[in-house]
N, C-alpha and C positions, 0 to 999 in steps of 0.2 A: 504494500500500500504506500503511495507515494505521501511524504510530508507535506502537512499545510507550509507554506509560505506565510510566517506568521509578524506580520506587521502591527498586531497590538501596545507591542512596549517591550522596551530591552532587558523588560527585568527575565524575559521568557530565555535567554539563553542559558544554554549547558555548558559544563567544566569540558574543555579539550582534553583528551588522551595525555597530553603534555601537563596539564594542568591539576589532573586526576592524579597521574604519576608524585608532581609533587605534593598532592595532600597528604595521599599515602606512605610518602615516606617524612613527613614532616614528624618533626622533634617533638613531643607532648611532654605537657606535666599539669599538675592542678593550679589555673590561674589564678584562685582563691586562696588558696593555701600558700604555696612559694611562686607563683607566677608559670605562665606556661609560654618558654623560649622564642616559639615562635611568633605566637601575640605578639611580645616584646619587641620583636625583629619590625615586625608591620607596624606597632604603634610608633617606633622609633623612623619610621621608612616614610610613614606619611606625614611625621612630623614636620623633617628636613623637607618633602618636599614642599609642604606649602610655609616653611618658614617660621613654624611654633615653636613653646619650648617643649609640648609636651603631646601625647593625645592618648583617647580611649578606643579599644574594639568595643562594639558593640555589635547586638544583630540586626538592628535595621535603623536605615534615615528616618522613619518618622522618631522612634526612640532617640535617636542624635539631637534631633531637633527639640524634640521636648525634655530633655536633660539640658541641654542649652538654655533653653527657656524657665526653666526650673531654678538653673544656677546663678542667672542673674539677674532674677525678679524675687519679689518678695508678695505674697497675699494681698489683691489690691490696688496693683499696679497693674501699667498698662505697656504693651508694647505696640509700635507701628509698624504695618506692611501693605503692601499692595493689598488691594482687594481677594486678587486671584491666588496668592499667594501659596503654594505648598503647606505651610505652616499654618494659615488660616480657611484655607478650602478644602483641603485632604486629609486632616490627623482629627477629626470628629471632635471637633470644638476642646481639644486638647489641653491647651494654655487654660482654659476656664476649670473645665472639670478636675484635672490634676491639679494644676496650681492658682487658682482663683484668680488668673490675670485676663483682663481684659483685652480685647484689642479697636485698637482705630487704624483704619483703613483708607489708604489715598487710593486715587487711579492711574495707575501707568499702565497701558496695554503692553508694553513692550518691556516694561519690568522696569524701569529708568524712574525711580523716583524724583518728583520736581523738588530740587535743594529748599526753593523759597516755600511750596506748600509746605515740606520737611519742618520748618524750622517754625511753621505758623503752628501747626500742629504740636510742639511739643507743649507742653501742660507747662506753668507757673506755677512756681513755688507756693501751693495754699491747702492748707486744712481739707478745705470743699472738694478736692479733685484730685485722681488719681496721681499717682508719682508716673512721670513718660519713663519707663526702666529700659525698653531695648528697642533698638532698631535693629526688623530683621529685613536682608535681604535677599535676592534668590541668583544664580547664577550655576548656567545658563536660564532664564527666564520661560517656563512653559506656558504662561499666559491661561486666560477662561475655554478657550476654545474656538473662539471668533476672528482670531487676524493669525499671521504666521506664529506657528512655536519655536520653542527652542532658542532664544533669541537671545547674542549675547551681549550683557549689558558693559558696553566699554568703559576699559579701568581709568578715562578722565572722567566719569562722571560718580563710579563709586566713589574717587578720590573725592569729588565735592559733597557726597551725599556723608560721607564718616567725617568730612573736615565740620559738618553741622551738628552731627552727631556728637563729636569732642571738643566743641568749643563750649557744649553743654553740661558734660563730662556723660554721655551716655552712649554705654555699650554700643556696638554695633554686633549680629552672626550673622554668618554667609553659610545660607543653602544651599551649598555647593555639590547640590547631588549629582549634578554633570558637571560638572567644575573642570574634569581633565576634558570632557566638548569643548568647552569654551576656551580651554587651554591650546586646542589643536587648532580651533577655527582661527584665533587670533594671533596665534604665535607670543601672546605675553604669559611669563611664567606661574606656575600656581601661586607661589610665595609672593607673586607683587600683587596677585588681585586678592590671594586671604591678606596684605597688609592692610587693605581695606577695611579690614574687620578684627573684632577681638577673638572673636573663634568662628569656626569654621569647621563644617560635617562634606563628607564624601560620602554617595553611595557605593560598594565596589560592585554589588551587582544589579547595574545598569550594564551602561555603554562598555564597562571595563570586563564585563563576564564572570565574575567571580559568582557563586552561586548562593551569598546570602554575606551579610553584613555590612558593616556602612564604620569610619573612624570619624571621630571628634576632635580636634584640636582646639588650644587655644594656652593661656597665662598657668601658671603652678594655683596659683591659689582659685583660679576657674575650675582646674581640673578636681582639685580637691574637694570642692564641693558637687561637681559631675560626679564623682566615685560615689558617694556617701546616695544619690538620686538612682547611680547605678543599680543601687544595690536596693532600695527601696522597689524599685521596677521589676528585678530580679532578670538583670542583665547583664550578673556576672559570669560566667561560664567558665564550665571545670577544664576540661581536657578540649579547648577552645583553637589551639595551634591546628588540627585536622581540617577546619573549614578554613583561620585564618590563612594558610598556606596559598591557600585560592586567590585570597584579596594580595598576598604579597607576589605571588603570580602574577598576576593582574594588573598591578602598581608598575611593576618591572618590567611586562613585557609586552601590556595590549595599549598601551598610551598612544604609543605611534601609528597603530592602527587605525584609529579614529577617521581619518580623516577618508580613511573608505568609505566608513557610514555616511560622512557629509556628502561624498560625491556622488554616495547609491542614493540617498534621500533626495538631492537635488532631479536625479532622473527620476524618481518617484513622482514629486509634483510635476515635474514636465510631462509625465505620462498622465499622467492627470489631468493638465491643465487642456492636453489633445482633444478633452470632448468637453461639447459644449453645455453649459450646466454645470460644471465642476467648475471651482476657483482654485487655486493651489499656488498662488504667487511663488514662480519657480527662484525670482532672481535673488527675492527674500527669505529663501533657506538658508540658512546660516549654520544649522547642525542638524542634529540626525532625527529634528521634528519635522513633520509633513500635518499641517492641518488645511484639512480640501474641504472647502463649503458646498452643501448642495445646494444649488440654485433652480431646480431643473422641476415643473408642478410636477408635483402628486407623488415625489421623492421625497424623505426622509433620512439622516442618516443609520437611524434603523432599519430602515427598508434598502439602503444600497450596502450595508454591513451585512446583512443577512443574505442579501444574489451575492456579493463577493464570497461568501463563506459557501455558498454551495459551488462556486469556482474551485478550493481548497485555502484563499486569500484573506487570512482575517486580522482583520480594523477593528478598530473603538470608536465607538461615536463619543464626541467631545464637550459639545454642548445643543442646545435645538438645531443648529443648523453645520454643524461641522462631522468630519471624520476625522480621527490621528493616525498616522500613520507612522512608525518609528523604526529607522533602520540602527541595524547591531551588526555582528559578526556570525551572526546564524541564519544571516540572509544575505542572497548575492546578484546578480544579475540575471539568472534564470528564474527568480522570485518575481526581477518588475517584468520579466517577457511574461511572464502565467499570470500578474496584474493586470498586463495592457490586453490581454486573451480575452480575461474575463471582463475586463470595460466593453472591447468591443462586441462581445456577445450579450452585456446586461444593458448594453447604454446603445445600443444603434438608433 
C-alpha cells in the first residue's frame, strides 16, 4: 500500500535509520537522580547554539512554553502577544489555568509586533491593574490561518520590539518552535535572534525530525525556577538520553537541510496557486508553511481536505477559509507530482 503524502505538519515525521541507530546506542542514566549524559550533551548543545547560559529537555513546546510563562510571571499578571499566537491560540488557555496570568493581545498578521502599540500596551505602575510581566514572541510566525504562514519575523524589528521590552525592565520568550526555519530562510544565526529574548524554547520534533521533545533556554536563575515548574508538571524524565539522542541528532545534523523544505513548500503553493480558486501566494513563502485559501463556491476547506485525502494527500484546514500545508523531510517531490494529480482530478 502506497504512503499518504502527508502535508499536515512536520510534527508527523519518523526517526531515520541513522537516527534510530543513534538513540539506541545513546548513553543513559537516571536524569533525576545523577543526570542522564546525554540530556546533558543536548541541553548543553542547544544552549551554545542559541547563545544561553543554560537550558532544559523537556517533552514538548507547549510545556516549554508554559514553564516559560510560569517562571516569569507571578498570579495576576499579564503577558503580551499576538492575537494568533502559539502560546495564546494552541496550549488551551494555559497561562490562565496553570498560572492565573492573563493575556493582552495586539494584531500583527505577520507576527511583527508594532514597537509603539508594544509600548502603549504595557500597564503603569498601579494597585488597579495587572503587572505587564512578559512579552512573548513567536519565530518563525505561523499566523491565524488567513494570509501566508510560516513567516519570519526579521531580527531589526525583534531588536526594537525587546529594546521596549527592556527599557521597561520586562522579560521578553521567543517561541522558537521553528526557530532553526527561520534560521535557514534568513541566514542570521540562532544566538542573534534568541538575543532578542530572555529565553527561548525549540521544538526538535518539527522541521528538525526528532521524534518528540522541545529544549528551553535562557539566564541560571530563569532556569532554576523552570526546574522547580518542571517538576510540578512532571517533566522530568528518568532514562531521558534514549529519545534525547534524536533531538541531538537532529540539532547536528538536519539544520542544513531545511532549506529543502522551503524550496519543496514554495512549489507547493505554486502548485497551488495553478488552479483557479486556490490562493497560495507562492513569492511569500518564506519557510516550510503553505496556507492556500479556498476561494472557489461551494468549496470549503473541509470539503477540498477531505477529495485530497481520498487522492492519498493530506492537509489541515487552518481557519474558515484556509488549508496548511507543511513541508518536512518525509516528503519530496513525488508528494507535490501526486498533489498536483489530485488538484487536477478534484479541481477541473
Amino acid at each position: 500500500m502506497q504512503r499518504p503524502s502527508d502535508f499536515r505538519s512536520d510534527t508527523v515525521t519518523r526517526p531515520s535509520q541513522p537516527m534510530l541507530a543513534a538513540m539506541l546506542a545513546a548513553e543513559l542514566g537516571d536524569d533525576v537522580l545523577d543526570g542522564d549524559p546525554t540530556v546533558g550533551r543536548l541541553e548543553r548543545a542547544y544552549a551554545e547554539w542559541v547563545g544561553k547560559p543554560g537550558a532544559l529537555y523537556l517533552p514538548s513546546g507547549t510545556m516549554a512554553n508554559q514553564i516559560a510563562v510560569g517562571a516569569w510571571t507571578r498570579p495576576g499578571d499579564e503577558l503580551i502577544a499576538e492575537r494568533s499566537a502559539h502560546v495564546v491560540q494552541w496550549e488551551a488557555g494555559a497561562a490562565a489555568a496553570l498560572h492565573g496570568v492573563q493575556t493582552q493581545t495586539l494584531v500583527a498578521p505577520d507576527g511583527r509586533l508594532d514597537p509603539d502599540e508594544l509600548a502603549a500596551a504595557i500597564r503603569d505602575d498601579s494597585i488597579h491593574t495587572p503587572r505587564t510581566a512578559l512579552v512573548c514572541v513567536e519565530q518563525t510566525f505561523m499566523g491565524d490561518g488567513n494570509g501566508p504562514g510560516g513567516r519570519v519575523v526579521p531580527l531589526a524589528h525583534l531588536e526594537r520590539v525587546a529594546a521596549v521590552a527592556r527599557a521597561r525592565k520586562i522579560p521578553v520568550h521567543m517561541d522558537g518552535a521553528r526557530l532553526p526555519n527561520a534560521v535557514a530562510a534568513s541566514g542570521v544565526s540562532a544566538a542573534r535572534f534568541a538575543s532578542c529574548a530572555d529565553s527561548v524554547m525549540t521544538s526538535l520534533s518539527k522541521g528538525l525530525g526528532a521524534p518528540v521533545g522541545a529544549v528551553l533556554a535562557g539566564p541560571e536563575d530563569f532556569l532554576a525556577r523552570a526546574k522547580v515548574l518542571r517538576k510540578r508538571f512532571g517533566g522530568w524524565m528518568r532514562q531521558a538520553g534514549v529519545i534525547a539522542a534524536g533531538g541531538l541528532y537532529a540539532l547536528e545534523r538536519n539544520l542544513a537541510r531545511l532549506k529543502d523544505d522551503h524550496a519543496l513548500a514554495r512549489a507547493v503553493a505554486e502548485t497551488c496557486a495553478r488552479h483557479s480558486g486556490l490562493c497560495a501566494w507562492p513569492r511569500e513563502v518564506e519557510s516550510n508553511i503553505v496556507m492556500v485559501r479556498v476561494e472557489r463556491s461551494g468549496w470549503t476547506p473541509e470539503r477540498l481536505t477531505a477529495a485530497l485525502g481520498e487522492h492519498g494527500v493530506l492537509t489541515m484546514p487552518m481557519s474558515a477559509s484556509s488549508v496548511r500545508f507543511v513541508t518536512h523531510l518525509d516528503v519530496g517531490a513525488a508528494d507535490v507530482e501526486r498533489l498536483a494529480r489530485a488538484l487536477d482530478a478534484i479541481w477541473a
